[in-house]
N, C-alpha and C positions, 0 to 999 in steps of 0.2 A: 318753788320760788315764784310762780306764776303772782301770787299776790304781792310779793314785794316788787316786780314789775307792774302792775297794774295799779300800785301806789303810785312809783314814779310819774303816773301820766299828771298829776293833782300839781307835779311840780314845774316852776318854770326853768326853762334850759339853765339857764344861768345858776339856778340850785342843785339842779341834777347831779352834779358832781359830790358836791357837797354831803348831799344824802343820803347818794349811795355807800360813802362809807360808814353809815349809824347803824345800816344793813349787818347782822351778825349771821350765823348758821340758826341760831336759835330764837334769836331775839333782833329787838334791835337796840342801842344802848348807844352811848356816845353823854358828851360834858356839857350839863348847863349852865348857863344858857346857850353856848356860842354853836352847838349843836342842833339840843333838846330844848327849844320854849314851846310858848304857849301856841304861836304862829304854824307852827312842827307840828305840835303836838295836835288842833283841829286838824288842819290839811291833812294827817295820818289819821286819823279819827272818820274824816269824810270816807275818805279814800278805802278803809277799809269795810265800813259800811255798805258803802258804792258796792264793794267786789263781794260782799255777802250775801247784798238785795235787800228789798225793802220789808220790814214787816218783821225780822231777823230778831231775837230776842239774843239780849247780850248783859253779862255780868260784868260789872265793870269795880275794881277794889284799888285800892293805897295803901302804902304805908305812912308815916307818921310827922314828914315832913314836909315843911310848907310848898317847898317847891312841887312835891308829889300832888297837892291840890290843887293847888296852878292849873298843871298840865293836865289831871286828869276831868278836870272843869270842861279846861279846851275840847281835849278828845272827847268829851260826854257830846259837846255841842258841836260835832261834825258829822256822830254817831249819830246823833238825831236830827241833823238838818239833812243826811241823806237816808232818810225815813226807817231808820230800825228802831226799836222796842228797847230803853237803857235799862238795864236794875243797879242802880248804884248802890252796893253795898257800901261803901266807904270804909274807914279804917281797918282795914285785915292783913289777914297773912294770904301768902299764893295759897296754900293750903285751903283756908276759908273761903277764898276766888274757885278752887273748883269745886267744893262741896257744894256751894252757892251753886254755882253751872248744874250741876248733876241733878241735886236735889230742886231747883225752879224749873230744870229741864230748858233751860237756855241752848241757844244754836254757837252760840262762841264766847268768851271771855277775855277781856284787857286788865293788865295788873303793871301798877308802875311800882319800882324799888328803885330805893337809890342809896347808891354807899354810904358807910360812915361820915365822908368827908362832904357831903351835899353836893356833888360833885357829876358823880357819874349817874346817868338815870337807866335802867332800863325797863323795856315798856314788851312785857311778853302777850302776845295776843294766843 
């Protein structure tokens, strides 16, 4: 969990709280907007970049919904205002997000899904 502490610092006190519960064991996931916007979605994007290093090559994939390009807009330009390497695959499955990793030989991966209902997002790095 050292990186989803090391997200937290990107946030101000008065979000802190808030955040911390988007935090899952696996993921992080929580309802948009009032959650997961686009706001969220850079400052996580920064943040984890930040805690990768610069120069970091990263796959980055959606699925099929409008919100999922939103957010993964956002994160793209956090991921590369704190100087990593984006390969934006765009429209995929997780499945295709790792194939892509393995086979570009990327150092880590972002993938947003979100429920049936547009609803819930989560954002598996």
């Amino acid at each position: 969990m050292l990186c989803s502490q090391f997200i937290l610092l990107v946030f101000e006190r008065s979000e802190k709280m808030r955040i911390q519960e988007i935090f899952k064991k696996y993921d992080i996931r929580g309802l948009f907007p009032e959650e997961i916007n686009s706001r969220v979605a850079f400052k996580l994007g920064r943040a984890f970049g930040s805690f990768l290093g610069k120069g970091k090559k990263i796959v980055v994939g959606r699925d099929n919904r409008k919100s999922s390009a939103l957010l993964k807009n956002s994160l793209v330009d956090g991921l590369i205002l704190s100087g990593c390497d984006v390969i934006d695959i765009g429209l995929s499955t997780p499945d295709m997000v790792d194939w892509g990793t393995k086979s570009l030989k990327a150092d880590e991966r972002a993938d947003f899904e979100i429920n049936k209902f547009d609803e819930i997002i989560t954002l598996l790095f």
